[in-house]
Structures are given as structure tokens and as C-alpha cells.
N, C-alpha and C positions, 0 to 999 in steps of 0.2 A: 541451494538456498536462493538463487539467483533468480531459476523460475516460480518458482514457488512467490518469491516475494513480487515478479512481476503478474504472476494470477492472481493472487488479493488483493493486487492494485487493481487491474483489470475487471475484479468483478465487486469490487467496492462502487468502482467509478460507473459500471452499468447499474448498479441497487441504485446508487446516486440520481442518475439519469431520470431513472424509474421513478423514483420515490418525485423528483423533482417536477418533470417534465407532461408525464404519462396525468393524463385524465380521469386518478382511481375514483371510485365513491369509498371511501372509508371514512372511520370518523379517529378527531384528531390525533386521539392516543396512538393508535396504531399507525398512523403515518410519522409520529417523530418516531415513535419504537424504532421504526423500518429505517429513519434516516437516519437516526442515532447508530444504528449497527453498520450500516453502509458506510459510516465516517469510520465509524473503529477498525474496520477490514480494510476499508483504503488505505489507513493510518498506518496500519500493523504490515502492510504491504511495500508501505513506504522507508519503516523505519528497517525493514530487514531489507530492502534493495541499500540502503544508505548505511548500513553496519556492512555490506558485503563490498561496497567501495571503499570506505573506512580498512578493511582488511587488505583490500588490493592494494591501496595505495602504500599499505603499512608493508605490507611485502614487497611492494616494488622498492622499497628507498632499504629495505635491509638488504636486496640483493645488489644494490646499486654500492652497499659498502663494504660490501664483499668484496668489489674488486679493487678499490683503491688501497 
């Protein structure tokens, strides 16, 4: 889940870039379309790297009570 969440971050944040920076001729619909999906794949990128520290930390403090 780790990679995984850091490539949807990764290529959210290039669509980003793209959609942002790059000199397209399109007209407007299809450029929020492109930005609007580029934010949700960043998002969805984001939120499963932050559920898989959510899980680390939760495992770290239950092995930590293991041993007291």
C-alpha cells in the first residue's frame, strides 16, 4: 500500500503540473475535468500513504505494550 499510495501521489502531482503549468490549447471544460481528476488521484494518494502511518504508528505503540 505504501507504493502504491506514493505513485498516485506522484502522478496526481505530474497531471497537476500538466494541467497547471504546461501551455495546453484546450477549452475550459476539459482542462477542470483534467484538474478535477489530478486533485482526486493526488488525494486518494495521500489519504492511503496517511492510513498506512496511521497503521504503523498504531502497531508500533501495541508492540511497545507488549513489553511492559
Amino acid at each position: 500500500m505504501k507504493r502504491t499510495g506514493t505513485v498516485l501521489m506522484f502522478i496526481g502531482a505530474v497531471m497537476l503540473g500538466i494541467f497547471m503549468f504546461a501551455d495546453l490549447t484546450m477549452d475550459f471544460g476539459l482542462w477542470i475535468t483534467g484538474f478535477l481528476v489530478s486533485m482526486v488521484v493526488a488525494i486518494s494518494g495521500t489519504v492511503m500513504l496517511i492510513i498506512y502511518l496511521a497503521r504503523g504508528i498504531k502497531a508500533d505503540k501495541a508492540s511497545k505494550n507488549d513489553f511492559e
